[in-house]
N, C-alpha and C positions, 0 to 999 in steps of 0.2 A: 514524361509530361513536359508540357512548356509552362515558361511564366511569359508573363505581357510582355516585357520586352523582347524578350525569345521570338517570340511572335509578330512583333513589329518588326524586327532585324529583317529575318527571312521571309516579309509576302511585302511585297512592292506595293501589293494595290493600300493594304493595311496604309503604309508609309507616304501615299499617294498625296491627299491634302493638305502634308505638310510642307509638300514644294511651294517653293515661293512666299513661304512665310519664316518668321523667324521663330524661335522655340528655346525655352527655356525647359531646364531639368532640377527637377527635384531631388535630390539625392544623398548617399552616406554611404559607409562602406561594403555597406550589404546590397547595393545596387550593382548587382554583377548579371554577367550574361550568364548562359548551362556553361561557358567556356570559362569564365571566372574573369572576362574580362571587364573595365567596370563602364557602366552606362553612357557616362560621358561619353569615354574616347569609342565606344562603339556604336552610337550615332553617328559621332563626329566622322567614325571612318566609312560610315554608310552614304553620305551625305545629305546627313541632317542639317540645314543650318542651327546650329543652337548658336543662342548670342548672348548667353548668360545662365547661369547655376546658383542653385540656393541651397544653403545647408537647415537641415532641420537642428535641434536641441543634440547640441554633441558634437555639431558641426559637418562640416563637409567627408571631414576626415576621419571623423568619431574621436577624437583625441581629449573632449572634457569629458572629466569623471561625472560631475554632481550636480543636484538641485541649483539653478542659480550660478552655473559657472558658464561664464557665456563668451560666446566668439563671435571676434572681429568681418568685416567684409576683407575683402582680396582680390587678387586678380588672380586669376589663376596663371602659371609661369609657364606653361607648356601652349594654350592657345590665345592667353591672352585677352578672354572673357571675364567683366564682371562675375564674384562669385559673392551673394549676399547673404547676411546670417540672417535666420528667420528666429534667431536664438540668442538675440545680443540688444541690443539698442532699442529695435522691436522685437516683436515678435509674431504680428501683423505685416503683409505686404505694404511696402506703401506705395504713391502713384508711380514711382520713380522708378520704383522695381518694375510694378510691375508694365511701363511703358518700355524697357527692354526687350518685350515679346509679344507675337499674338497668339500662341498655344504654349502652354503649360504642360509638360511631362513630370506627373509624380510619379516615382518610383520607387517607394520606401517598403521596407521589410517592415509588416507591424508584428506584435504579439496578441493578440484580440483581447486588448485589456482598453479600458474607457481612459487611464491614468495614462498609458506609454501616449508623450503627445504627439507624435507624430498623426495621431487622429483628428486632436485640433488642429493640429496645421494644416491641416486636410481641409478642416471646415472653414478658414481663417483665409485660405486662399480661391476655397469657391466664393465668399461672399468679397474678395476683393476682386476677382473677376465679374460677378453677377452687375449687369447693367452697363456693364465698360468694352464690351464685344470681343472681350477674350475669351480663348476655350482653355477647357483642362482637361487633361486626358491621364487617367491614372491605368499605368499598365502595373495590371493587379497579379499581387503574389498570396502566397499560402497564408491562412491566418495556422498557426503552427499549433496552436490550444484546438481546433476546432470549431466543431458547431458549440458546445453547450454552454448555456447560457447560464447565469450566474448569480447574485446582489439583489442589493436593492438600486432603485431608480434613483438619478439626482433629481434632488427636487429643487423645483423654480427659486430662481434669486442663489444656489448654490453654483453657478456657469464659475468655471475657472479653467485656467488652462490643463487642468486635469480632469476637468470638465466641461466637455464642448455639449452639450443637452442632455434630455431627460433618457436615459440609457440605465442599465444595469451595470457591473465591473465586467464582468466578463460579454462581451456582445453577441460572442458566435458570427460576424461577418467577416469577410476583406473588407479592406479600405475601399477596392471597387464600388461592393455593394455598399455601403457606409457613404460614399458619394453620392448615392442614389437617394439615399435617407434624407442626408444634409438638405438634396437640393428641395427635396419635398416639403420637410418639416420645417424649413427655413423661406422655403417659395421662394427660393433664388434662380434668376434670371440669367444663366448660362448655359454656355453652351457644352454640353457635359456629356464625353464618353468614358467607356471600359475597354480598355485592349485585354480580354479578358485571356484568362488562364484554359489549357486544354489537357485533359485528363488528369483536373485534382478531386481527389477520391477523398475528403473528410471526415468519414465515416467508415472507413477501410482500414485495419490493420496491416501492420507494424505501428505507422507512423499515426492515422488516424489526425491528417490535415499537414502532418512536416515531413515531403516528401524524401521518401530513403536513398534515391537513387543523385539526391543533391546535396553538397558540400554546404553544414552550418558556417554562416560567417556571421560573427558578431554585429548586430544593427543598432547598438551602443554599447557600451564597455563594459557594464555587467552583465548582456545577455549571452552565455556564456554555453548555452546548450542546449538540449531541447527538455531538459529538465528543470530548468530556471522557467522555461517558457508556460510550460504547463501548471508551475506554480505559482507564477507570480502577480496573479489576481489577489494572490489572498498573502505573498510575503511584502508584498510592497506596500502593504498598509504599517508593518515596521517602520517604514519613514515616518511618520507622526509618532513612533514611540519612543522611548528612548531604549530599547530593545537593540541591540545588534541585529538587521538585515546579513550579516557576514561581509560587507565590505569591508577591504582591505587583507580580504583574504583570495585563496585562489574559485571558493564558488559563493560568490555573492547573491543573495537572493533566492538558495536554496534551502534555507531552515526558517525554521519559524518563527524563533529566536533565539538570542545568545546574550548570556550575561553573566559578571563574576558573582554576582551574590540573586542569583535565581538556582534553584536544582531542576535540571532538567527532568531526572529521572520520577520526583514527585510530580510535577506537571503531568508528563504523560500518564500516567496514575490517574491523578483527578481527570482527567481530558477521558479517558477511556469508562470513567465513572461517571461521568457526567452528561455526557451523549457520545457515544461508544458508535451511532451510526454515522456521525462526520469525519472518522476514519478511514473511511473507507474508501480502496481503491489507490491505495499509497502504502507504502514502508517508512515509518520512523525508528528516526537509528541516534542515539545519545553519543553526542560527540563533544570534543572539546576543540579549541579555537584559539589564536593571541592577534586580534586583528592589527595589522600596522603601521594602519591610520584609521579614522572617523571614529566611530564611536568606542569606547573602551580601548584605545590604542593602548596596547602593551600591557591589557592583562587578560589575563587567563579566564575564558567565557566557556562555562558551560553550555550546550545545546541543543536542538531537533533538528535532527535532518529529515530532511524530504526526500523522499524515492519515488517519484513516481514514473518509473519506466521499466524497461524488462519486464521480470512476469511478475513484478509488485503490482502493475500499473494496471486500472481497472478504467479507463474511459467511458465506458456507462454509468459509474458511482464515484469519479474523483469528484471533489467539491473543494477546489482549494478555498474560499474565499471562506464557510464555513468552517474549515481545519484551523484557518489562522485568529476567526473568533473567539475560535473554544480555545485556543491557549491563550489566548487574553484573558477570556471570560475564567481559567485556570489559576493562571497567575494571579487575577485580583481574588481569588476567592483562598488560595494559599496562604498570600501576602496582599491584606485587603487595606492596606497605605501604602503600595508601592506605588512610587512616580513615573509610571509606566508612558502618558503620554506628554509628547512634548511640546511645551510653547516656543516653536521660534519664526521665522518667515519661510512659507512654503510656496513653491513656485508664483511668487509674487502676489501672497495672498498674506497681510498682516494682523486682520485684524481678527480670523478666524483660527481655531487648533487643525492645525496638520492632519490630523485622522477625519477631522467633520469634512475639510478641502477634497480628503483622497476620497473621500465613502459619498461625495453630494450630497451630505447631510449628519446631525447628532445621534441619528438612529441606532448604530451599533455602537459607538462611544455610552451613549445611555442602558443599552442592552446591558455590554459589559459593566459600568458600574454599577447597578442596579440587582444587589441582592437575592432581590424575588424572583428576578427575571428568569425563567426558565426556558431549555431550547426550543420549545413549541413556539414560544413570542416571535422571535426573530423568523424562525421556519414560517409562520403564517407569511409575516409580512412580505420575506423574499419570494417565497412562491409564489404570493402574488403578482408581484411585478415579476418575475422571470415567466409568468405564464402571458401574461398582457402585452411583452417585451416579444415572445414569440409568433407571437397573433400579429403584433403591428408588420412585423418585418417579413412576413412567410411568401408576400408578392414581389420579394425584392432580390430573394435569393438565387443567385447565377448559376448555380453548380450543384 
């Protein structure tokens, strides 16, 4: 199969438009060609004018780890182009940036999750071009979770940069088609293509949207595999808990949770008793952990691994985002005063909890604390918006 840029490299006419304009690239270290070479310098060697590059969250290089840890602008040393952070100072283009060019190449590796932001910066950069005569051209790669869709909807007045609109956690599109969304549901006035992808199969085994016959590279520093990927709709709500995500260890963002005074091995018990069908379609495996840094640095955490690949892996019934409710909704009902979520600043949102920021709303936070609440509650609500969510986007889907 190709990706967008694949595809731009090798067809002239494809490449055709962008003569005689200048052109800026969106990119990270997951912006590579089927050759492994990376976006930049294989424009540059085709002869692209680019005349400047932007790093999304993580930087150009992917070198910051975490929430909030943000990088500098630069020059780049080898051509000598402005390189700007879109993850530092702003995180909005601004005019300056974007008078550097008149076509916009994003290029970002997503994981079809509404949180990973490189989605916002997606939407953040059509509506800084919309009305200003720039284009943006995303040459679209695999969403690596697939089609299925997932959560609840964020709701109005919850917009944050882990929330760029009213979407579910899991989307089921490319950022391609996600540009298509934006331009719609926002009525923004750009000029907006897809160098689209050719023969991705997301509904086809082995991979089931993460192509086999292509080399994983990390598209930030803890996505780490294509088992992080598949999970992490529903681990990355850990960042609002005080729960170990397993950072600081070698697979971050594949368990459910980790902690020295949690027993894993009860959780899964209750978890199995308490709605036994959001299990399903994965392997949990009880591990132990001494993360050696962030949370619980240097002690001993018990845990949930996640399996979801090999012949664990069920892509018609994995539900990660559901897996990670029911061991919250576990753990409070084990330990029903544990300080599970956390108050601190989440991607620059102060005056709300981390888990309301990540989920676009108190929905499952209330779920979870809430006694009576049983799995039907939540199940209502999410299949509603995952069926609403499937209906809006069905004329937008490329592949």
């Amino acid at each position: 199969m190709k990706f967008g840029i694949d595809r731009l490299l090798a067809d002239p006419v494809l490449r055709k438009p962008l003569e005689g304009r200048r052109v800026a690239l969106v990119a990270h270290p997951a912006s590579v060609t089927e050759g492994l070479v990376h976006s930049l310098d294989a424009l540059i060697a085709a002869g692209v004018n680019v005349t400047s590059a932007f790093g999304p969250q993580h930087g150009l290089k992917g070198d910051k780890q975490d929430n909030m840890v943000e990088t500098g602008d630069e020059v780049d040393p080898t051509y000598g182009i402005p390189v700007f952070s879109l993850y530092g100072e702003v995180r909005r283009p601004t005019e300056g940036m974007m008078s550097t060019a008149d076509v916009f190449l994003f290029d970002l590796q997503d994981l079809g999750c509404r949180i990973y932001t490189f989605v916002t910066t997606l939407l953040y950069l059509l509506e800084a071009a919309s009305g200003a005569g720039k284009s943006v051209w995303v040459l679209d790669r695999p969403n690596p979770a697939g089609r299925p869709v997932e959560g609840t909807t964020l709701l109005a007045g919850q917009e944050s940069f882990v929330g760029a609109g009213p979407m579910p956690m899991r989307h089921g599109l490319t950022l391609g088609e996600m540009g298509h969304w934006f331009v719609r549901q926002f009525d923004l006035d750009v000029d907006y293509r897809v160098i689209a992808m050719e023969g991705w199969q997301p509904d086809h085994a082995p991979g089931f949207g993460c192509p086999t016959d292509r080399i994983w590279i990390n598209p930030s520093p803890n996505a780490a595999n294509l088992n992080m990927a598949r999970s992490y709709a529903g681990t990355v709500m850990l960042e609002g808990t005080t729960l170990s995500e397993g950072r600081g260890t070698t697979r971050p963002l594949e368990v459910l949770f980790g902690a020295p005074d949690v027993a894993a091995g009860r959780v899964l018990a209750e978890m199995q008793a308490f709605a036994p069908d959001w299990l399903a379609g994965c392997a949990l495996r009880e591990c132990w952990f001494e993360p050696t840094f962030h949370k619980h640095a240097g002690a001993l955490c018990n845990a949930l691994m996640i399996h979801a690949e090999g012949p664990f892996y069920d892509h018609s019934v994995f539900r990660p985002w559901r897996l990670q409710a029911l061991a919250f909704k576990a753990i409070r009902r084990l330990y029903p005063d544990y300080p599970i979520w956390r108050d601190f600043p989440y991607e620059y949102e102060f005056d709300r909890l981390a888990i309301d920021v990540i989920n676009g709303g108190p929905a499952l936070r209330e779920w979870v604390d809430d006694p009576a609440a049983k799995p039907g509650d939540l199940e209502a609500l999410a299949s509603r918006n995952e069926t609403a969510w499937r209906e809006e986007i069905a004329d937008l889907l490329l592949y």
